[in-house]
C-alpha positions in Angstrom: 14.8 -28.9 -57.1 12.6 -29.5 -54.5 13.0 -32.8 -52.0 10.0 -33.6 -49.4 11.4 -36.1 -46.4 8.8 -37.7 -44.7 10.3 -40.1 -41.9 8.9 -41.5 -38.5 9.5 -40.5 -35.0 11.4 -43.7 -33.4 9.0 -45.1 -30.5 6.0 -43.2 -31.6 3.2 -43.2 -33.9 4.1 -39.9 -35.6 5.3 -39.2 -38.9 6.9 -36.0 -40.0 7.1 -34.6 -43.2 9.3 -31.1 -44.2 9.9 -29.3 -47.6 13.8 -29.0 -48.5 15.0 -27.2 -51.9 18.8 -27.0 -53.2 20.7 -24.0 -51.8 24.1 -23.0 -52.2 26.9 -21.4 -50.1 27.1 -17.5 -50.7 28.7 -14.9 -48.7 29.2 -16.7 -45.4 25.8 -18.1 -45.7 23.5 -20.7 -47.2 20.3 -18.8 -47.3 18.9 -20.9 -45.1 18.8 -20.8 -41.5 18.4 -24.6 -41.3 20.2 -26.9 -44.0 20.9 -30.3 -44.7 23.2 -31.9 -46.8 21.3 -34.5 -49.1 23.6 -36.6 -51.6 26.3 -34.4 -51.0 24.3 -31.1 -52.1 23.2 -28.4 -49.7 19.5 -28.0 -49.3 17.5 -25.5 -47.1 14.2 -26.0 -45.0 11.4 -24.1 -47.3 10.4 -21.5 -44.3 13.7 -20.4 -43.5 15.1 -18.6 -46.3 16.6 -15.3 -45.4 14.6 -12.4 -45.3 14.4 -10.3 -48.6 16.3 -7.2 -49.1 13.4 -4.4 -48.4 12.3 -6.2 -45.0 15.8 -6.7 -43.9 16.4 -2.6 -44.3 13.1 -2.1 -41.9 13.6 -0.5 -38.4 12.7 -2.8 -35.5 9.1 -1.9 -34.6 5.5 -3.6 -35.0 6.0 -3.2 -39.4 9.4 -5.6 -39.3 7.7 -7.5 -36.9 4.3 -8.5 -39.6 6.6 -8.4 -42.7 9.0 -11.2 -41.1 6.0 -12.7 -40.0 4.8 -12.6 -43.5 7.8 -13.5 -44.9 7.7 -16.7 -42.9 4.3 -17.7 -43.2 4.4 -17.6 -46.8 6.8 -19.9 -47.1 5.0 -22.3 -44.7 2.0 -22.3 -46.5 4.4 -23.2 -49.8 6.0 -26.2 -47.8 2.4 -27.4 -46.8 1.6 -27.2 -50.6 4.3 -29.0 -51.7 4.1 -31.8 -49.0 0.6 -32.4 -49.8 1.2 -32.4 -53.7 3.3 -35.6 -53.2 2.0 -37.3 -49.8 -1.7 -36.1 -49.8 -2.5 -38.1 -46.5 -0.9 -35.3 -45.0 -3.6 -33.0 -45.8 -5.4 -33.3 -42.5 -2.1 -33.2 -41.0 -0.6 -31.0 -37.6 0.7 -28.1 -39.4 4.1 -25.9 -37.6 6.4 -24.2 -39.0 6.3 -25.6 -42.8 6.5 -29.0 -41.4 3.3 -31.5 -41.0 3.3 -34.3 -38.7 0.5 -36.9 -38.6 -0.2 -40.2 -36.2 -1.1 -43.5 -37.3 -2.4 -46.1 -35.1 
C-alpha cells in the first residue's frame, strides 16, 4: 500500500509532497533508509529502498557508482509518478529526491 503525504512548510508558501509504501522490520533493517511510522505500521520513503542484491555485490568504482545512481533514480521517478497520480497540481512541481515541493501565493 502506497500513502502520498502532502503537508506545508510552517511560515512559508511551500508545500511538500513525498511517496511512502508499507515496509516491515527484517534482519536488523526496514529496507528503508528513511521510515516513518503511519497508524502504527512502518512505511519507507519510495527512493530509499535498499539496493538490490547484484548491485550490492559490485566493487566500488565508476559501475557501483551509475547502478546506485540508477537504482535511486528509478525510484524517484516512481514517487513523482505516484504523487502526480493523486495531487496532479504537482506536476509542474520542484522535483529532489522523490519528493516534489511547490509554492502557492
Amino acid at each position: 500500500m502506497v500513502r502520498i503525504d502532502k503537508y506545508k512548510i510552517l511560515g512559508t508558501n511551500v508545500t511538500k509532497f513525498a511517496a511512502w509504501e508499507q515496509t516491515s522490520f527484517n534482519h536488523n533493517f526496514y529496507g528503508h533508509s528513511t521510515i516513518t511510522h503511519i497508524d502504527g505500521i512502518c512505511h519507507g520513503k519510495i527512493g530509499t529502498r535498499d539496493l538490490d542484491k547484484e548491485t550490492n555485490k559490485l566493487p566500488v568504482g565508476p559501475i557501483r557508482t551509475a547502478a546506485v545512481h540508477k537504482h535511486h533514480n528509478d525510484q524517484y521517478e516512481e514517487a513523482y509518478a505516484l504523487i502526480i497520480a493523486q495531487y496532479p497540481e504537482a506536476a509542474n512541481g520542484k522535483r529532489d529526491m522523490g519528493e516534489i515541493e511547490i509554492y502557492t501565493a
